[in-house]
C-alpha positions in Angstrom: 0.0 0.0 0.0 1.6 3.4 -1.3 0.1 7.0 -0.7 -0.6 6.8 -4.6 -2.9 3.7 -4.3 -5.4 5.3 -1.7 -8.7 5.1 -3.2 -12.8 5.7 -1.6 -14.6 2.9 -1.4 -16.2 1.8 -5.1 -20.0 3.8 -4.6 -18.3 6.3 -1.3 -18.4 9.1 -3.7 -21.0 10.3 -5.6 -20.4 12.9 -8.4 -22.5 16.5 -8.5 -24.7 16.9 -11.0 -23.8 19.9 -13.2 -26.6 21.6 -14.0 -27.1 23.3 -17.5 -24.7 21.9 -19.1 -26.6 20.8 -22.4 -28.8 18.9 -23.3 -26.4 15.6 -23.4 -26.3 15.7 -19.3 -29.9 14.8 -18.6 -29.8 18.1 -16.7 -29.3 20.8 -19.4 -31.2 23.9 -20.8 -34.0 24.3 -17.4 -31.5 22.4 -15.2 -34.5 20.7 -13.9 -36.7 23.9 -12.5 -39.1 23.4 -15.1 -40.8 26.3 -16.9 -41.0 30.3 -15.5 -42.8 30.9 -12.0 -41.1 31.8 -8.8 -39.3 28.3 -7.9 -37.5 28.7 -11.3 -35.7 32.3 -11.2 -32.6 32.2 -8.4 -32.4 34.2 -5.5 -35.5 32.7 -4.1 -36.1 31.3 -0.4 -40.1 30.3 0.2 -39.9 28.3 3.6 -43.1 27.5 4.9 -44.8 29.7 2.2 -47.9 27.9 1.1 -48.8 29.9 -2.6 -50.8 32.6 0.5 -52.4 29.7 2.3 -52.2 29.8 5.8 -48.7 28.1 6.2 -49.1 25.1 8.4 -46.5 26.0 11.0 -49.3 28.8 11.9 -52.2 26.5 11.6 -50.9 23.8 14.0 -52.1 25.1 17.7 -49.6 26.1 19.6 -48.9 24.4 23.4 -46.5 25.0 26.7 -45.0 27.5 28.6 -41.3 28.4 30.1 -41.5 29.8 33.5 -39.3 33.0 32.4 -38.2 33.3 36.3 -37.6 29.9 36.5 -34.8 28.1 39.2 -32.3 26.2 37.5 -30.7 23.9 39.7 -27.5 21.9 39.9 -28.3 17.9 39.5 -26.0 15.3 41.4 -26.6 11.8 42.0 -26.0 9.7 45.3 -23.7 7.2 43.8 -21.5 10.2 42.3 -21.3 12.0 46.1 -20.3 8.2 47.1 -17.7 7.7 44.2 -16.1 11.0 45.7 -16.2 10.4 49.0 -14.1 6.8 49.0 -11.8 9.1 46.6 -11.1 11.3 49.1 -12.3 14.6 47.4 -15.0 15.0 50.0 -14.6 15.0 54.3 -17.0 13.0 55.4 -16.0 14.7 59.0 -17.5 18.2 58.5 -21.1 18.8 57.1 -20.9 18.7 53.1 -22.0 22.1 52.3 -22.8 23.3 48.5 -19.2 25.1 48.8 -18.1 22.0 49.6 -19.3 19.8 46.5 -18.1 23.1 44.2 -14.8 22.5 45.8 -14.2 18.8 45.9 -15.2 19.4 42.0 -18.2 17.2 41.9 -20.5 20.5 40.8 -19.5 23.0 38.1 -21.3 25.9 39.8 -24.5 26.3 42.0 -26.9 27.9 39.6 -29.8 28.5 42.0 -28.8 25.7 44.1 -28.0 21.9 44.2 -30.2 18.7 44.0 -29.6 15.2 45.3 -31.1 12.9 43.2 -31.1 9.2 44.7 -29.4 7.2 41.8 -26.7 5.2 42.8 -25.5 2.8 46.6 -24.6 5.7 49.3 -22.2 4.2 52.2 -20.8 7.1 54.0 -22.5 8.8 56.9 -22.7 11.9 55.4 -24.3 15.4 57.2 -25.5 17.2 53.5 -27.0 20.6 53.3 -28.1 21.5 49.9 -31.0 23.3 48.6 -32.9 20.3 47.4 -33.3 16.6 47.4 -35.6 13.8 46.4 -37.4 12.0 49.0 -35.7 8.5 48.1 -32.2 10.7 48.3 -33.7 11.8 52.1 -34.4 8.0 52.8 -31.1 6.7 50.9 -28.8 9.1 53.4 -31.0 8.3 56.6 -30.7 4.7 56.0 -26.8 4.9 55.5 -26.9 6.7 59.1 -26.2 10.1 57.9 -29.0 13.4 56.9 -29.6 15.4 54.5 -30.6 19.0 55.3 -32.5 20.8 53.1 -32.6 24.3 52.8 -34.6 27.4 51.4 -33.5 28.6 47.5 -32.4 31.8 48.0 -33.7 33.9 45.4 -31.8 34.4 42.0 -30.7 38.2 42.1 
């Protein structure tokens, strides 16, 4: 095998079709547009234009709504905090505060707060104090003989 012999795939590449370029290439004269009318002169863009129809887009009904103020928070998972912990990022001595899980580097940043989310075995007796947690993350820390404090969002200035 030499640089020379490199070669696609037979069928990898696929030529472009050159448009208007007589009448031998299948694709000459019109270059396929067909005859006069808006779709056939360049310079043209008709997304979603339906000929003055009500375009579709603004027929379908629209549903939902994003909460504009709302929190945003930080999502971590019991078997992560664990993973930590038996690496020695986190003190299991001291209460883990949110500081304290930015620190060991198991949370980017706080956004409006942190979450504990019960995925994932938790072994260490842990004292957490975050801003929220699901009630099987509540359970999951109890059980392991630690708790999980959860305090008030303080609002996003």
């Amino acid at each position: 095998m030499k640089l020379h012999e490199l070669r696609d795939n037979p069928g990898a590449v696929k030529k472009r079709t050159r448009v208007g370029r007589g009448p031998g290439s299948g694709k000459g004269k019109m270059g396929g547009r067909g005859i006069k009318g808006q779709k056939s002169r360049s310079g043209v863009a008709i997304n979603g234009y339906e000929g003055g129809q009500m375009p579709l887009y603004q027929r379908l009904p629209k549903r939902g709504f994003n909460k504009p103020n709302r929190k945003e928070f930080a999502v971590i998972n019991l078997g992560l905090i664990q993973k930590f912990v038996d690496a020695g990022k986190l003190d299991v001595k001291s209460a883990v505060t949110e500081d304290a899980l930015v620190a060991s580097g198991l949370v980017r940043r706080k956004l409006d707060g942190i979450r504990v989310l019960a995925k994932g075995e938790i072994s260490a007796k842990l004292n957490l104090e975050v801003t929220g947690a699901s009630k099987a993350a509540i359970e999951a820390v109890e059980k392991a003989g630690g708790s999980l404090k959860v305090t008030k969002a303080a609002a996003a200035e």
